[in-house]
N, C-alpha and C positions, 0 to 999 in steps of 0.2 A: 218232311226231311228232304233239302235238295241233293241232286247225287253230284256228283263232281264232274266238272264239264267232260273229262274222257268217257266216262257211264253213260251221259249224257247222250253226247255223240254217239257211240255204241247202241246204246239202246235206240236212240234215233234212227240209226242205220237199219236195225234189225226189222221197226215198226212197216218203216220203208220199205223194206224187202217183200216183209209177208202182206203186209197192204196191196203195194203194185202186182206185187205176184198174184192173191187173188182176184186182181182184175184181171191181168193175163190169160189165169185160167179156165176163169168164168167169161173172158170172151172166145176162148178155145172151146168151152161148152158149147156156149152160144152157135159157132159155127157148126159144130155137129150137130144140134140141134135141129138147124135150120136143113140138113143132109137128111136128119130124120124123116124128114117133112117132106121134102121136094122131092129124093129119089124114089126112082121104079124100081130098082135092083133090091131085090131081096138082100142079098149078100152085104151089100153097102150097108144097106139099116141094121142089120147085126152089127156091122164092122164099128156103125156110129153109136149105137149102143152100151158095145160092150167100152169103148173106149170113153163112153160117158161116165162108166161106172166107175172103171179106172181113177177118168178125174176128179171125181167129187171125193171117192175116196182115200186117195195121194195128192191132189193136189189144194182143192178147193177149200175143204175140211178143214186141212191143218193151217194152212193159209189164214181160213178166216178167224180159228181161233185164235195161231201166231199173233194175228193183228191186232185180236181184242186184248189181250194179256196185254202185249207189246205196248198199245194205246194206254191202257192204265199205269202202267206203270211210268209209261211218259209225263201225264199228267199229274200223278203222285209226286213225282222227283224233279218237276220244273214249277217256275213260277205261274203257269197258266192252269195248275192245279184242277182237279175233279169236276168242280162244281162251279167256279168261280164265273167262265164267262159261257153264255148262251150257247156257240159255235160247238165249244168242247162238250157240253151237252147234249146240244142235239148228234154231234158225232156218234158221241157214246151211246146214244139209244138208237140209233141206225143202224149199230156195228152190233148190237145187244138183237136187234128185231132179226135184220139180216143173219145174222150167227143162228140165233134161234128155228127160224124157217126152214134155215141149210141142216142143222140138226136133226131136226124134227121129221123132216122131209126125207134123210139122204137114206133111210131104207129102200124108198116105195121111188123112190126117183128111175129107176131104172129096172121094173119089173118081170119085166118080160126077156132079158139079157141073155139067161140058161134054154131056151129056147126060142131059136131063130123062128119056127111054126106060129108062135104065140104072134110074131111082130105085125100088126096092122097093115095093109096094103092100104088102105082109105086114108087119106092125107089129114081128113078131121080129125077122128079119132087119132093118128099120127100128132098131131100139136101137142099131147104130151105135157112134157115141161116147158115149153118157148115160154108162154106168160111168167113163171119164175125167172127162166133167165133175164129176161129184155128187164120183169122188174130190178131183179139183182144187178145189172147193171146201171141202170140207171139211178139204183139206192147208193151203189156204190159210185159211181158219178158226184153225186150229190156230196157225199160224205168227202171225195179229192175237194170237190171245188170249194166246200168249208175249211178244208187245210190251209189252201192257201190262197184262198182270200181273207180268215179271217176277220169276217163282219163283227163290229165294235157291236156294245152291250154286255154289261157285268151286271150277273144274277145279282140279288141283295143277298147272299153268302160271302159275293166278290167283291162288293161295299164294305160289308162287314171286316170282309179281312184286310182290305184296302185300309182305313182308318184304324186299324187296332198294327198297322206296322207303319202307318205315320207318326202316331202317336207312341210306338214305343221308340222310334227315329226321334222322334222331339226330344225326349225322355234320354236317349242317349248323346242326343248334342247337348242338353242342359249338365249332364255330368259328366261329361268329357272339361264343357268351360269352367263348370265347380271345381273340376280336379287341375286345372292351370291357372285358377287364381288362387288357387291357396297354394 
């Protein structure tokens, strides 16, 4: 079913919003992350903790599920449909891994939060989450620069439907001229 170019829009907008925004705030993680890691002050690594917690769960969370819904329903309601070309594809499972990890993870992401005592002085042990974040950006990187670039290649689902809407196009120019010659 396509939605009407104002739905469209609309929901384009929206996709947009919670997309970039989880970039946004997965690179505001990122920065405290890296606060995690490099300062000496007690106080500050609390400060960047508790504020990690915050984000993932108001900001990142709903962000990244916003996007995944958002992205489906994009794909449902335009002609670049689910399945049809490679890019939307691998989008969709990027946004599916990513989504997943951030889910699965967003308990234990921030453990030691409720007491400042718990937090590591050792900068090893300190690293923490960074390898999620730098991944998570750079997943999410990946997944902009499929937006819009757009690399050509149609699944054979997107063949399939490709010829079954030239061939009903045929099929309706042939009776359109049957019905103005008679």
């Amino acid at each position: 079913m396509m939605m009407s170019p104002g739905l469209r829009k609309t929901s384009l907008i929206i996709h947009v919003i919670c997309s970039v925004g989880w970039y946004g705030a997965l690179a505001a993680y990122l920065v405290l992350d890296f606060t995690l890691l490099l300062s000496p002050d007690a106080d500050t690594v609390d400060g960047a903790r508790r504020a990690m917690d915050l984000i993932v769960t108001y900001a990142i969370l709903p962000l990244a599920l916003g996007a995944l819904v958002t992205g489906i329903v994009q794909s449902l309601g335009t002609s670049w449909g689910l399945f049809r070309h490679y890019w939307v594809v691998a989008k969709l499972l990027l946004t599916l891994i990513a989504t997943a990890v951030l889910v699965l993870a967003a308990g234990s992401i921030v453990p030691e939060v409720t007491d400042p005592a718990l937090a590591p002085t050792d900068p090893v042990v300190r690293r923490g989450t960074l390898p999620h974040s730098v991944g998570g950006i750079i997943v999410l990187s990946v997944i902009m620069i499929l937006s819009v670039i757009k690399p050509r290649g149609v699944t054979r689902h997107g063949w399939r439907r490709q010829r079954e809407e030239r061939r009903q196009n045929r099929e309706k120019k042939t009776l359109a001229a049957a019905a103005r010659a008679a």
